[in-house]
C-alpha positions as CSV (number, residue, x, y, z in Angstrom):
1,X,-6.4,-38.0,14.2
2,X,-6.1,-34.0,14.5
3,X,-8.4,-31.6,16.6
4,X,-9.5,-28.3,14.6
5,X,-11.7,-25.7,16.3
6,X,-14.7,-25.1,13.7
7,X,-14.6,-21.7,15.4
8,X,-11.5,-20.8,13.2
9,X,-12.6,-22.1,9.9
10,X,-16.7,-21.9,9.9
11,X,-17.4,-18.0,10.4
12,X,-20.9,-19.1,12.0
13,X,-19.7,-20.9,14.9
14,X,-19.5,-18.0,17.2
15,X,-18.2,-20.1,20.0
16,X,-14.9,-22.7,20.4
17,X,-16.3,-26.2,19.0
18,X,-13.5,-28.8,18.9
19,X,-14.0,-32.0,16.8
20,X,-11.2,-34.8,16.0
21,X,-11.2,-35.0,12.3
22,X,-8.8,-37.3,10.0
23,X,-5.2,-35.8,9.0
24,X,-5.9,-35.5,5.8
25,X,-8.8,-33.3,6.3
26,X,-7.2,-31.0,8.7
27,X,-4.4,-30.7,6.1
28,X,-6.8,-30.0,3.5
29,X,-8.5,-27.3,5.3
30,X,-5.2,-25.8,6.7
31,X,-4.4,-25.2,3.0
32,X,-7.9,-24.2,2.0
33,X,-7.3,-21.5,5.1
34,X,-3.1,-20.2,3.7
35,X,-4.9,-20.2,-0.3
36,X,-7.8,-17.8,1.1
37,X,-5.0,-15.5,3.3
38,X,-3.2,-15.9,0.2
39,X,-6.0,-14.5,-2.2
40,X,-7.0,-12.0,0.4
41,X,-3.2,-10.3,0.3
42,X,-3.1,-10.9,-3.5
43,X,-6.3,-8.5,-3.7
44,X,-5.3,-6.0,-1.4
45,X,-2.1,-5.8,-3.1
46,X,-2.8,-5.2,-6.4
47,X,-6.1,-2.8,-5.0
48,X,-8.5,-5.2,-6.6
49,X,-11.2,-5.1,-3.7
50,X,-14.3,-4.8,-6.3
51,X,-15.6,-7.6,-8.4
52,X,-18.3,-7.2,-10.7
53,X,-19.8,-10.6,-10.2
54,X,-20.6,-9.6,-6.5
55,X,-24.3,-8.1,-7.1
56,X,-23.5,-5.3,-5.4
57,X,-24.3,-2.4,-7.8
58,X,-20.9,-1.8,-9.1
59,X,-21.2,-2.9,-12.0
60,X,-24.3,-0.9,-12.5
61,X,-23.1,2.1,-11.8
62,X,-20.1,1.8,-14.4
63,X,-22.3,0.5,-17.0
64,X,-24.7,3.8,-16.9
65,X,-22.8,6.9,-16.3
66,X,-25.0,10.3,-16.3
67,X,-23.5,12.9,-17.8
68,X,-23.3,16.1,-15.7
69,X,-24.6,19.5,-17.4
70,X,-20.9,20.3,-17.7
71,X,-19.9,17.1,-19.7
72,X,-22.9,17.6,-21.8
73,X,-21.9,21.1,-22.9
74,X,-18.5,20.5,-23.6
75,X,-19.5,17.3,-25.7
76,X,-22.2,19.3,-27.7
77,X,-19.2,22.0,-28.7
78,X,-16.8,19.2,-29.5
79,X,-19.8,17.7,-31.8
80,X,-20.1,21.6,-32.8
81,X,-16.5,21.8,-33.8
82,X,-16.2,18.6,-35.7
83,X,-19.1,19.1,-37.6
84,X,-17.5,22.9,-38.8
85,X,-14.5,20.9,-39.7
86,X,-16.1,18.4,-42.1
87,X,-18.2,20.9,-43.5
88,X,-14.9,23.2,-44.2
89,X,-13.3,20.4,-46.4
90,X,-14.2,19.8,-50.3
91,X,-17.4,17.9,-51.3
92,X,-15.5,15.1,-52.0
93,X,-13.1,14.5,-48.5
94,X,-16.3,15.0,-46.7
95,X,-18.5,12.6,-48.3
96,X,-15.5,9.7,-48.1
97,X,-14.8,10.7,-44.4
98,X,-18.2,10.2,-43.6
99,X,-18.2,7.3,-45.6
100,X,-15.1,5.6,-43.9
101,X,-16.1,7.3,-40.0
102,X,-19.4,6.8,-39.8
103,X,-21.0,4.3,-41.9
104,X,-17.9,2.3,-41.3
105,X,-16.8,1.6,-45.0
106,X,-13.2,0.3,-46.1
107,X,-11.3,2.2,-48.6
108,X,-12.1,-0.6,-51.2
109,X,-16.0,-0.2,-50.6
110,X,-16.3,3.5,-51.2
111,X,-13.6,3.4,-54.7
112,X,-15.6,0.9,-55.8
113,X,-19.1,3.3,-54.8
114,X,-17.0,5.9,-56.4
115,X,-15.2,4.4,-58.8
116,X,-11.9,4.9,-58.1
117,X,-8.7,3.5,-56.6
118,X,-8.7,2.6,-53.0
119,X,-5.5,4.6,-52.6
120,X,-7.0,7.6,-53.7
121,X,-9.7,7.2,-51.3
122,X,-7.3,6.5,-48.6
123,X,-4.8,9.6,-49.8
124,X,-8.0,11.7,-49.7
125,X,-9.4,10.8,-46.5
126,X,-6.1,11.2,-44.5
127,X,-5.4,14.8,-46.4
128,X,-9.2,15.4,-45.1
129,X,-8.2,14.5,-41.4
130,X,-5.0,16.6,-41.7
131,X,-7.4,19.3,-43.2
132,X,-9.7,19.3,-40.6
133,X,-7.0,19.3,-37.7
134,X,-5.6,22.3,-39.3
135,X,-9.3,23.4,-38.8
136,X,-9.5,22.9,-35.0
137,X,-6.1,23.8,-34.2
138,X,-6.7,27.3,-35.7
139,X,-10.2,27.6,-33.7
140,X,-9.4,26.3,-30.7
């Protein structure tokens, strides 16, 4: 038989409260006490200190990010800028990158919409991104 202090392993007993308990139990609840000092260095270590699970508004506050003025500017003139590049290219790079960007098409879909080869969709769209970094690279 072994005598623990409850004091060191039950954070509500604010005062020393010895007990004899069996072996095996101490033993079990010295190594439940080295695995928590173990997980506690493991977290600081590797600056994990925040779960996600803890109901503390974490979470939360990374899910819903508000934009500041600034961040909304600079986004509108990035939209702004993309949107003069597409409309720079020819009628038919602009209607397939749209296609393939923002309806999510595959090349097969849109040569079949189209009628042609998927390669030619896929030659065209590339030469239409390359077109439209030429674009930005000259206006910005």
């Amino acid at each position: 038989m072994a005598t623990i202090n409850l004091k060191d392993y039950y954070y509500w007993h604010t005062h020393d409260q010895y007990i004899e308990v069996s072996d095996e139990v101490a033993a079990e609840l010295r190594a439940d006490k080295l695995y928590e000092a173990a997980y506690r260095r493991r977290v600081t270590r590797n600056k994990a200190q925040y779960s996600l699970d803890c109901d503390d508004g974490i979470e939360y506050s990374i899910c819903l990010h508000i934009p500041t003025p600034e961040e909304i500017v600079i986004r509108k003139e990035r939209i702004g800028f993309l949107i003069n590049a597409l409309n720079n290219l020819p009628e038919i790079q602009r209607c397939r990158i749209r296609c393939y960007f923002i309806f999510d098409m595959n090349y097969r879909e849109i040569g079949l919409m189209e009628g042609v080869d998927k390669s030619a969709v896929r030659c065209s769209v590339i030469c239409g991104l390359k077109n439209m970094k030429k674009y930005l690279r000259k206006y910005l």
